[in-house]
ZADO-1210 file (C-alpha; in nm, 4 decimals, padded with zeros to 6 digits):
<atoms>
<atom x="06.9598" y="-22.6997" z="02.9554" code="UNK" pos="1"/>
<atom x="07.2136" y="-22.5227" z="02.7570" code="UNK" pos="2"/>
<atom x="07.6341" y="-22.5858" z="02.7848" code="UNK" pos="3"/>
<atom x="07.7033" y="-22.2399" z="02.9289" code="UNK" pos="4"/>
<atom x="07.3880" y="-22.1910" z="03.1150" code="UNK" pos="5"/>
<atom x="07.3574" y="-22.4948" z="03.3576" code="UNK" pos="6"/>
<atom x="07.5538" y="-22.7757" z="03.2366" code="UNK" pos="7"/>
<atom x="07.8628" y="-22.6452" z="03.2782" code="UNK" pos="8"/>
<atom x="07.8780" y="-22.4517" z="03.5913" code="UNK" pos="9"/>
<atom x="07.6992" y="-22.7445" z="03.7724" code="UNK" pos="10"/>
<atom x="07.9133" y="-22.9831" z="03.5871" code="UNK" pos="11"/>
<atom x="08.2300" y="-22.8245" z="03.7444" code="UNK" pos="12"/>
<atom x="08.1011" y="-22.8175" z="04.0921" code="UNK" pos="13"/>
<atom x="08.0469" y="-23.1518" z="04.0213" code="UNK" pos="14"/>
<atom x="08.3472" y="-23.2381" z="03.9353" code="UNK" pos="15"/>
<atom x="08.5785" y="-23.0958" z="04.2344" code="UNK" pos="16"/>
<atom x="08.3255" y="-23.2635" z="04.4996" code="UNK" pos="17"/>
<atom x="08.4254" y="-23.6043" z="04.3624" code="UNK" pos="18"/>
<atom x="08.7750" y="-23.5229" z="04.3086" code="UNK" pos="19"/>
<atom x="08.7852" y="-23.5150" z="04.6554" code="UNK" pos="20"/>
<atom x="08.5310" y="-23.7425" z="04.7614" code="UNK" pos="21"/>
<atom x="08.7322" y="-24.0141" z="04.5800" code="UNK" pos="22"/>
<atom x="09.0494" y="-23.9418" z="04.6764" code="UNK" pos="23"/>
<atom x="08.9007" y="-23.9995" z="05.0091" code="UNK" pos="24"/>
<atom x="08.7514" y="-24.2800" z="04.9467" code="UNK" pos="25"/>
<atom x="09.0425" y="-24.4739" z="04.7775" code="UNK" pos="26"/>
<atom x="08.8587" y="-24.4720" z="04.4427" code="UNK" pos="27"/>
<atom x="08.9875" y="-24.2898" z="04.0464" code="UNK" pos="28"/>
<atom x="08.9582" y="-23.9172" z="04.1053" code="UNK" pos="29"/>
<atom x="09.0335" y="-23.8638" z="03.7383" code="UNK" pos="30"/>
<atom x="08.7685" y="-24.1187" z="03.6828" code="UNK" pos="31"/>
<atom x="08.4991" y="-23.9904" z="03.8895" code="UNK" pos="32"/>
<atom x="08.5594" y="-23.6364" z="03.7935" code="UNK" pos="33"/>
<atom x="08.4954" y="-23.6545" z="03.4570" code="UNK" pos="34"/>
<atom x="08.1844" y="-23.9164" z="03.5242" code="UNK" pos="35"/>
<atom x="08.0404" y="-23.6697" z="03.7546" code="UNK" pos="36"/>
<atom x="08.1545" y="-23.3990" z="03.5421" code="UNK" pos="37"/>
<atom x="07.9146" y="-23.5146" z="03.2591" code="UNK" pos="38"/>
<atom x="07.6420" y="-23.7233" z="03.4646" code="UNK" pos="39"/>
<atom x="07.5571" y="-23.4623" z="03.7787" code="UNK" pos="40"/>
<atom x="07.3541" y="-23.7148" z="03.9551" code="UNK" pos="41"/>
<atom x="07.6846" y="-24.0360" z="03.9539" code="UNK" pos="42"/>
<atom x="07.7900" y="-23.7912" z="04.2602" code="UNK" pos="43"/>
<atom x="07.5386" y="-23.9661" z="04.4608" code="UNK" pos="44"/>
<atom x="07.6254" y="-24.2889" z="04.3818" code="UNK" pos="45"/>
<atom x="07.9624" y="-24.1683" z="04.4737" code="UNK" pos="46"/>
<atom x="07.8875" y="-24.0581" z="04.7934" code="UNK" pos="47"/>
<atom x="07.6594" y="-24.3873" z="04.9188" code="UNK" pos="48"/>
<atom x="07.9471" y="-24.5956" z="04.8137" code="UNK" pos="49"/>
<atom x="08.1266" y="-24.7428" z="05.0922" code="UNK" pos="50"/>
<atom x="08.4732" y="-24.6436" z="05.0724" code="UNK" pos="51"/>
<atom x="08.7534" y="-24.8867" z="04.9028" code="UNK" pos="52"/>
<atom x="08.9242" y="-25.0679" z="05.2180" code="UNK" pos="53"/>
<atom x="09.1828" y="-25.3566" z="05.2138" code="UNK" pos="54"/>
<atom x="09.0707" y="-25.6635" z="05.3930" code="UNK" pos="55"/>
<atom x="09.3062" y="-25.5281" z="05.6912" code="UNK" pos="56"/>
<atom x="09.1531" y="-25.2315" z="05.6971" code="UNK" pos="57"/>
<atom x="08.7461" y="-25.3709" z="05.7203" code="UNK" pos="58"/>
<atom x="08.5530" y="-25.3764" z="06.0515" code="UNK" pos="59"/>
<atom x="08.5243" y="-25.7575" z="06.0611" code="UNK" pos="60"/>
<atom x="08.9190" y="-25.8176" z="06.0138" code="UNK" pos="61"/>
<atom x="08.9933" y="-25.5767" z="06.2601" code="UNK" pos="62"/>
<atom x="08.7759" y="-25.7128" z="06.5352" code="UNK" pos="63"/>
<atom x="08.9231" y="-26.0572" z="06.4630" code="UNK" pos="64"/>
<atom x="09.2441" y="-25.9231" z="06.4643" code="UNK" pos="65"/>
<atom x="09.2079" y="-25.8489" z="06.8369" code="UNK" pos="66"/>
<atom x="09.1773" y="-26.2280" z="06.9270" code="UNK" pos="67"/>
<atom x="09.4665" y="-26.3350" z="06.6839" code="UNK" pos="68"/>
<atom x="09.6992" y="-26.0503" z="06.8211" code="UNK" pos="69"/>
<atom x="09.6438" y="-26.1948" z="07.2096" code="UNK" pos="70"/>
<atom x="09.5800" y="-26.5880" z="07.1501" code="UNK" pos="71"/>
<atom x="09.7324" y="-26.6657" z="06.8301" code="UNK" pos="72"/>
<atom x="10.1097" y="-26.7720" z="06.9155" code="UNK" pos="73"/>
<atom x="10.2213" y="-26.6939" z="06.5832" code="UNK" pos="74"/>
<atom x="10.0849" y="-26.3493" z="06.5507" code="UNK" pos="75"/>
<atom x="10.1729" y="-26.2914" z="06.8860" code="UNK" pos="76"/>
<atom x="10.4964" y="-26.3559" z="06.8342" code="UNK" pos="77"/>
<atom x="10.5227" y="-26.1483" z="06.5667" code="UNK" pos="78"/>
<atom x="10.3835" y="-25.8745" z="06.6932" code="UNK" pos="79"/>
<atom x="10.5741" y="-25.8685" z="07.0091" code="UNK" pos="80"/>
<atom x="10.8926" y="-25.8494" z="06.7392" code="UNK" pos="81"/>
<atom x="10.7638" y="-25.6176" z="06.5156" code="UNK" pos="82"/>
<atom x="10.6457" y="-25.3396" z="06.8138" code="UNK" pos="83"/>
<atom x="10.9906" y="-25.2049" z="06.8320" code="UNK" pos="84"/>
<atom x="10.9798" y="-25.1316" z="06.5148" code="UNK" pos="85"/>
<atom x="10.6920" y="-24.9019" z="06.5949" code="UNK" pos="86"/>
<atom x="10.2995" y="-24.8771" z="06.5950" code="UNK" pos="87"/>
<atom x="10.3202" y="-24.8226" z="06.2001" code="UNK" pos="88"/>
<atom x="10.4791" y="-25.1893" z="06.1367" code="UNK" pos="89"/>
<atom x="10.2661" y="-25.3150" z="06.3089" code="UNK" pos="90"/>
<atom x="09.9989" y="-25.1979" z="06.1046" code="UNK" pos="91"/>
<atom x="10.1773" y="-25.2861" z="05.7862" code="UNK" pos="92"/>
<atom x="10.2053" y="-25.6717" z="05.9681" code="UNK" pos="93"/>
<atom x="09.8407" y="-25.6427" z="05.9721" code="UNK" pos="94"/>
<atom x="09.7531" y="-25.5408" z="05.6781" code="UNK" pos="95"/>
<atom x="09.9852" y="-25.8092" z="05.5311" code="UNK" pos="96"/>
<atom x="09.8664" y="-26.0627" z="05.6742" code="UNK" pos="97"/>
<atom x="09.5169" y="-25.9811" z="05.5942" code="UNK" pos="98"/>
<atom x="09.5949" y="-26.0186" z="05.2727" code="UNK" pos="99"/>
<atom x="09.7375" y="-26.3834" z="05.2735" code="UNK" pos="100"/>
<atom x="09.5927" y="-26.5164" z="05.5965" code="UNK" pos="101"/>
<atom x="09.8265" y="-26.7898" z="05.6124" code="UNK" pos="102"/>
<atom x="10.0476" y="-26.8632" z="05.8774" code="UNK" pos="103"/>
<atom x="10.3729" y="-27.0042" z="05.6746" code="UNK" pos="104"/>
<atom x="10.3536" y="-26.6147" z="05.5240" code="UNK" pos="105"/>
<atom x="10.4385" y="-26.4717" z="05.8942" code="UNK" pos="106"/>
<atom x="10.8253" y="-26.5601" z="05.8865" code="UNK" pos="107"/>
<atom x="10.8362" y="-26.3441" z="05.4930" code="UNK" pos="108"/>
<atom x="10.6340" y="-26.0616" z="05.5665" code="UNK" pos="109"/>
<atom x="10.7972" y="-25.9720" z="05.9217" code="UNK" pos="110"/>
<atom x="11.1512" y="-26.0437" z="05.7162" code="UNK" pos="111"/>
<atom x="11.0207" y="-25.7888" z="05.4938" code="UNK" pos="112"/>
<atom x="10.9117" y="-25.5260" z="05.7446" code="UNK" pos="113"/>
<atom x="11.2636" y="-25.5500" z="05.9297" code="UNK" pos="114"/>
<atom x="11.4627" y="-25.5010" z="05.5812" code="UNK" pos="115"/>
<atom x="11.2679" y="-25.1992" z="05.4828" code="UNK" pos="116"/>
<atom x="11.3149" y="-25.0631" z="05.8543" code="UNK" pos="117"/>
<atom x="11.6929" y="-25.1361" z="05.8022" code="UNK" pos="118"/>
<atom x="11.6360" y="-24.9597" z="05.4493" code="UNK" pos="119"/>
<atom x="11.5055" y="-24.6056" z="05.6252" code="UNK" pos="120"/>
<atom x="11.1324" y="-24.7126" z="05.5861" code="UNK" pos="121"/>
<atom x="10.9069" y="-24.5480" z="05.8329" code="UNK" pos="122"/>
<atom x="10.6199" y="-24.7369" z="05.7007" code="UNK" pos="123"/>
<atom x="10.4541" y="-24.3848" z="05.6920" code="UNK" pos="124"/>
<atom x="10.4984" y="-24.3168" z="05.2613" code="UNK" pos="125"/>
<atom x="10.8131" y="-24.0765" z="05.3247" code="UNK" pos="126"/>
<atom x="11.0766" y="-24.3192" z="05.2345" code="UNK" pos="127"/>
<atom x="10.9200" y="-24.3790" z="04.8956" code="UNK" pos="128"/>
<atom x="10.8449" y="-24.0060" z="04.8580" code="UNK" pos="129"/>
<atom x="11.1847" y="-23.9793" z="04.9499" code="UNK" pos="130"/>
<atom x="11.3429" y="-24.2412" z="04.7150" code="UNK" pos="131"/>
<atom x="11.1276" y="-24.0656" z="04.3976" code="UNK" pos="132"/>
<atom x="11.3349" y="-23.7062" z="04.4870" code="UNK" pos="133"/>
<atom x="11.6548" y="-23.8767" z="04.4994" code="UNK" pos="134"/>
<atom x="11.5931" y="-24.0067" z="04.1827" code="UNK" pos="135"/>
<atom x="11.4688" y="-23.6881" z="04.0474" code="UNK" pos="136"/>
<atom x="11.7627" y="-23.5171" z="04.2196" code="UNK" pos="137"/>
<atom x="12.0246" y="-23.7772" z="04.0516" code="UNK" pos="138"/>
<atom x="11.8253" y="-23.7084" z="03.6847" code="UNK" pos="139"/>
<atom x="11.9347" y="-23.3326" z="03.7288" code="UNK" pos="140"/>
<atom x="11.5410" y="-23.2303" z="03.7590" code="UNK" pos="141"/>
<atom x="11.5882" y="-23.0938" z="04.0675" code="UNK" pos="142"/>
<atom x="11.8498" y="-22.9085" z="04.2591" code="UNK" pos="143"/>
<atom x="12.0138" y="-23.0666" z="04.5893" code="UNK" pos="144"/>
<atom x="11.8383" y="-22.7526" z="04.8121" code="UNK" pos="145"/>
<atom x="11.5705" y="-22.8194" z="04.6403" code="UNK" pos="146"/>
<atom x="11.5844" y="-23.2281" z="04.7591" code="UNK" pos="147"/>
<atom x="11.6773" y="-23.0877" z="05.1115" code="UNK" pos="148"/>
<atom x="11.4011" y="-22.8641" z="05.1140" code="UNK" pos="149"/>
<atom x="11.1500" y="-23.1145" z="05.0467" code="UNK" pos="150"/>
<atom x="11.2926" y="-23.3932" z="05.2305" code="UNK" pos="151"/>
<atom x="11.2585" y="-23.1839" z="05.5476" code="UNK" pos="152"/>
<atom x="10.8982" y="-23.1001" z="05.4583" code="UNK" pos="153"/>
<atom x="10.8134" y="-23.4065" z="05.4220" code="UNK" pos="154"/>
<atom x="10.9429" y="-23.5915" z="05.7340" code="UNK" pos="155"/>
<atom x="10.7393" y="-23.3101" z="05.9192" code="UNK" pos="156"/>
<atom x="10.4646" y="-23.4929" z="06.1082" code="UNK" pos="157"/>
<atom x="10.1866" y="-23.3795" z="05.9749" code="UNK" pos="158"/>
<atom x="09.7841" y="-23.4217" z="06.1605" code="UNK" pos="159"/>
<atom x="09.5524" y="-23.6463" z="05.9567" code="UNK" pos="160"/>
<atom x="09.3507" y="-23.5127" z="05.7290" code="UNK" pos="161"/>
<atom x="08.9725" y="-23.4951" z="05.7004" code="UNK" pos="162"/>
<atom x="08.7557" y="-23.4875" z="05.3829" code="UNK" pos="163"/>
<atom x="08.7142" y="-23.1382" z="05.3210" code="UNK" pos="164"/>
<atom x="09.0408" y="-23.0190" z="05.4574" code="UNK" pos="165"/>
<atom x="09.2396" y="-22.7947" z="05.2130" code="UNK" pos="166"/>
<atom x="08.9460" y="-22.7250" z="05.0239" code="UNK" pos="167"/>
<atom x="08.9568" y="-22.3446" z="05.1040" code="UNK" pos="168"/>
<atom x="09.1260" y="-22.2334" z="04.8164" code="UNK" pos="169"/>
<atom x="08.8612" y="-22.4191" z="04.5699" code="UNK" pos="170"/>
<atom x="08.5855" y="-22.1804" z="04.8252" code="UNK" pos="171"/>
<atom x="08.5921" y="-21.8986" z="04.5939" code="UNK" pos="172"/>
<atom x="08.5358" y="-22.0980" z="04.2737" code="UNK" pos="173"/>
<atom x="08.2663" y="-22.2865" z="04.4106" code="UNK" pos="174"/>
<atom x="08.0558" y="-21.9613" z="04.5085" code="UNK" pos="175"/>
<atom x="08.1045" y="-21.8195" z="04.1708" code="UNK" pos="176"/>
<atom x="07.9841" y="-22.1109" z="03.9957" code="UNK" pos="177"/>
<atom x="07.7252" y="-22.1137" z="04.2308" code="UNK" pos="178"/>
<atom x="07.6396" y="-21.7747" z="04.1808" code="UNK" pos="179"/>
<atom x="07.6130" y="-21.8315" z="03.8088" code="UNK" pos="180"/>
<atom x="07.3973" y="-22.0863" z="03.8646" code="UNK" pos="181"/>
<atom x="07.1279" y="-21.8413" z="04.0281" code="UNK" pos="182"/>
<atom x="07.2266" y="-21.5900" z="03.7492" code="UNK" pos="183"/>
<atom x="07.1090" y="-21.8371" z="03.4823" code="UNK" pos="184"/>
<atom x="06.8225" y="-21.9176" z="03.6631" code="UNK" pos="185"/>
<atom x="06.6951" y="-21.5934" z="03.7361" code="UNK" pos="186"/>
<atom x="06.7322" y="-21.5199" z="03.3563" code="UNK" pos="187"/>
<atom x="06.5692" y="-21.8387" z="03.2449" code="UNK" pos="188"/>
<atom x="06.2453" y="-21.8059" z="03.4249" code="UNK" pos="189"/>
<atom x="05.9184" y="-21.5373" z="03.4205" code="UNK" pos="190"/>
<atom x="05.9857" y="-21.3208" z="03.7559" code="UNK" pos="191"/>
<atom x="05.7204" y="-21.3446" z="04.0551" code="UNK" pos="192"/>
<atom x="05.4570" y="-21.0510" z="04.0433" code="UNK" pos="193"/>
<atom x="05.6015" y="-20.9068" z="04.3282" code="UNK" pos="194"/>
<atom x="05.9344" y="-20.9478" z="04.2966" code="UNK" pos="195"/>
<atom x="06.1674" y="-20.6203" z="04.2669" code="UNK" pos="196"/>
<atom x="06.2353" y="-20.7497" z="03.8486" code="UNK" pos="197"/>
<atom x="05.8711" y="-20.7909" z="03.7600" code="UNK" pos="198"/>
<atom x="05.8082" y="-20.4019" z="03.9793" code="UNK" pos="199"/>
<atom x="06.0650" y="-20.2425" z="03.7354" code="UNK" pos="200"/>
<atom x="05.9540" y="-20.3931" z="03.4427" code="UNK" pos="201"/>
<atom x="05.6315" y="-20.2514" z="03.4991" code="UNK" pos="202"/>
<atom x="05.7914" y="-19.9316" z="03.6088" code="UNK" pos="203"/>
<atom x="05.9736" y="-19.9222" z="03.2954" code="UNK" pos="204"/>
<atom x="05.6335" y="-20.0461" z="03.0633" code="UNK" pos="205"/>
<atom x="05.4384" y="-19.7114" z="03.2404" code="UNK" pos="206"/>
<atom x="05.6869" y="-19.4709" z="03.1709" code="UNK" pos="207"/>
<atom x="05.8016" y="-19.5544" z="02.8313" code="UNK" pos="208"/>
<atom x="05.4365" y="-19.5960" z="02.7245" code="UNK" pos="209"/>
<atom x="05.3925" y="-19.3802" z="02.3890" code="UNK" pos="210"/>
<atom x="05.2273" y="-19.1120" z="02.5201" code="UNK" pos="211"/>
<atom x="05.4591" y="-19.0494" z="02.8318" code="UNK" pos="212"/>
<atom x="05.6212" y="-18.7366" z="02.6534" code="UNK" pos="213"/>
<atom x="05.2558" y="-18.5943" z="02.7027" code="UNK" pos="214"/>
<atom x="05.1101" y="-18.7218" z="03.0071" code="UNK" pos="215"/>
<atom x="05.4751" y="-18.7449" z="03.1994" code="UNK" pos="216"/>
<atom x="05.3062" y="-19.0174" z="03.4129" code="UNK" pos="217"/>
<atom x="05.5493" y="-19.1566" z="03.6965" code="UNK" pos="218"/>
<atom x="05.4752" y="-19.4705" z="03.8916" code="UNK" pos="219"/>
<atom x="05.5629" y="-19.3624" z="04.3076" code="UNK" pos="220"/>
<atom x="05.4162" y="-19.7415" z="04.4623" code="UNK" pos="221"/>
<atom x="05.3215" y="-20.0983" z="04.3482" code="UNK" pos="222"/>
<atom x="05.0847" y="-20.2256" z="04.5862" code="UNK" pos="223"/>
<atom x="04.8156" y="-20.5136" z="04.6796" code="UNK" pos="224"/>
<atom x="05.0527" y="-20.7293" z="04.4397" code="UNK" pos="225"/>
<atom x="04.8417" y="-21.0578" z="04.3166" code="UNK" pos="226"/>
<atom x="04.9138" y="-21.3573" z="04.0579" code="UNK" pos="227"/>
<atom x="04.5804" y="-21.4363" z="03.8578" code="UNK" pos="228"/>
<atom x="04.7829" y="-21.7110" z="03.6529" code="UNK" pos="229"/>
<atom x="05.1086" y="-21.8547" z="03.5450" code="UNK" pos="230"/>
<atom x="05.1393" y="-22.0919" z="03.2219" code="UNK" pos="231"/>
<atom x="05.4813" y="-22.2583" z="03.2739" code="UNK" pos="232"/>
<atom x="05.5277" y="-22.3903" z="02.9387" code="UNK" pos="233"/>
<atom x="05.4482" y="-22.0666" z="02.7612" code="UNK" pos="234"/>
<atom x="05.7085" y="-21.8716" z="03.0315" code="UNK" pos="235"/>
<atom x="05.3443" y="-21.6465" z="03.0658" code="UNK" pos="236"/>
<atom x="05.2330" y="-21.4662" z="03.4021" code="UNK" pos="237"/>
<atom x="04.9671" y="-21.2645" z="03.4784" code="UNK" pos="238"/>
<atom x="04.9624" y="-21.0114" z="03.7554" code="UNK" pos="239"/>
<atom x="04.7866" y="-20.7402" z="03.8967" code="UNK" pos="240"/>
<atom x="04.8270" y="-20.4654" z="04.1482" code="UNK" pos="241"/>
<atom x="04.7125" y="-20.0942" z="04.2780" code="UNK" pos="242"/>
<atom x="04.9683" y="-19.8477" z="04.0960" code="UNK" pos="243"/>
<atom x="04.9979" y="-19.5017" z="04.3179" code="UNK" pos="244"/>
<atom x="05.1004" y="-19.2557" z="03.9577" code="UNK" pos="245"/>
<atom x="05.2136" y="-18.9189" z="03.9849" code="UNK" pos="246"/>
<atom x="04.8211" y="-18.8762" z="03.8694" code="UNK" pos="247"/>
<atom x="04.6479" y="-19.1075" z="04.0898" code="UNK" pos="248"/>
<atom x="04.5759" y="-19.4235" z="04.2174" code="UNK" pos="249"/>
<atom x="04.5032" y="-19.6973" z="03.9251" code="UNK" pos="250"/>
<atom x="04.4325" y="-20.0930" z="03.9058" code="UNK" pos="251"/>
<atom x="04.6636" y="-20.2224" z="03.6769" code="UNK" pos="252"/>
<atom x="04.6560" y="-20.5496" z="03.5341" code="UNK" pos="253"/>
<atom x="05.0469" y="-20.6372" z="03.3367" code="UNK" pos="254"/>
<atom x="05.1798" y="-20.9589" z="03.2142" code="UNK" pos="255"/>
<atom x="05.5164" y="-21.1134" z="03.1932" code="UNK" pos="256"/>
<atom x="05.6359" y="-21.3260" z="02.9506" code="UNK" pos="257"/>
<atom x="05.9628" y="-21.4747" z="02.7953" code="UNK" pos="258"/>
<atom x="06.0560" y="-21.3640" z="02.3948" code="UNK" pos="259"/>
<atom x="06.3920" y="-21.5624" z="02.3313" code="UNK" pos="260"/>
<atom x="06.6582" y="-21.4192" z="02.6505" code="UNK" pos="261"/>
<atom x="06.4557" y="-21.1274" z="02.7206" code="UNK" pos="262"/>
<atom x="06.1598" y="-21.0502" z="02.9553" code="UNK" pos="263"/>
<atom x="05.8918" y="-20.8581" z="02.8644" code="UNK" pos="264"/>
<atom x="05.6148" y="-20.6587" z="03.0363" code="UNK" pos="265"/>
<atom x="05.2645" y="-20.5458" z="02.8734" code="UNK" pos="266"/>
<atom x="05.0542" y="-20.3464" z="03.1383" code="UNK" pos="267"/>
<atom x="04.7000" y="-20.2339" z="03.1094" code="UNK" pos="268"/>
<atom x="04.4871" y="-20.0307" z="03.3386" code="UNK" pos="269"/>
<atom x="04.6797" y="-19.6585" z="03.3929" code="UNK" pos="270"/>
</atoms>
């Protein structure tokens, strides 16, 4: 397998299906990029991986999370606090908690939650988002429309995403490595007998033979197409067929083969 024949297109495509895949999965996409980039077959690792969760976030906490949230006092409590704060705090109590899982942590993490609520904190990554262009905006990096202009795209609600979405744009790039993926492998391997490349290399061997100028022989048909053998280390196939000529009907007997990048016919029989 050569760099530019195989490696590299394959190595590409690759490399944008775990760029995403991780992402998605809360693991390196740099990482996993250039793994998969250079190892084809990590993607599937990749992919049967279970994705990266915080202990708040697995099955097992969340089901016991349902009995703490209704009999445990404590969480109770806090809950009942934190849910006019919103859903979101909530879900930051939760995942808090999983974390620690102990009680005397409840009074820090809800103080916490409430100061970052009095700070503008959503709990939804816009107020950091937001603190990193204010920053940018007070370095002189960016203009203040340019902050407003951002700020109000990002406090735009926005749907979740799934794993492929925005991936359009990377469509177009994807079919043309594809398609020189087929191109490659089209090249690197002896055509089937009765395939449209093996018909005009036969075409071609008839009427370029030597004595064409004097015969002026012209192949109309290829019929009754058969394989009598194919070595696959030698690149070596042997057809035959009923050629309808410009002269006649004639069983021909022709024979691919590989020299170097090139693909060469010898035909007997007209």
């Amino acid at each position: 397998m050569s760099f530019t024949g195989l490696f590299l297109p394959l190595g590409l495509i690759a490399a944008l299906v775990a760029w995403n895949v991780a992402r998605h999965k809360g693991r390196n996409p740099y990482r996993w990029s250039v793994v998969c980039f250079l190892f084809f077959r990590a993607l599937i690792a990749l992919i049967v991986v279970k994705a990266r969760q915080r202990a708040g976030d697995t099955p097992a906490f969340r089901g016991r999370w349902t009995t703490l949230s209704v009999y445990d006092p404590d969480v109770r409590a806090a809950v009942e606090r934190l849910g006019k704060l919103g859903p979101s705090a909530i879900d930051q109590f939760r995942l808090a908690y999983a974390d620690v899982q102990t009680k005397d942590a409840i009074p820090l993490i809800i103080g916490d939650l409430e100061a970052r609520w009095s700070a503008g904190d959503r709990f939804d990554g816009v107020w950091e988002r937001v603190e990193g262009l204010d920053a940018l905006r007070r370095q002189g990096r960016i203009s203040d429309d340019d902050y407003a202009d951002q700020v109000r795209r990002l406090k735009v609600p926005r749907r979740p995403t799934s794993l492929w979405a925005g991936w359009w744009w990377m469509l177009p790039l994807v079919l043309l490595l594809l398609w020189l993926v087929w191109q490659r492998g089209s090249v690197a391997g002896v055509p089937m007998c009765d395939s449209s490349a093996s018909r005009d290399l036969v075409r071609r061997a008839i009427e370029g033979a030597d004595d064409n100028r004097l015969v002026n022989r012209r192949l109309l048909t290829l019929d009754r197409i058969q394989e009598l053998g194919f070595d696959a280390a030698a690149q070596d196939r042997a057809c035959s067929g009923s050629a309808m000529l410009n002269s006649g009907e004639r069983f021909v007997v022709w024979r691919l083969y590989r020299r170097g990048d090139q693909i060469l016919a010898s035909v007997s029989g007209f």
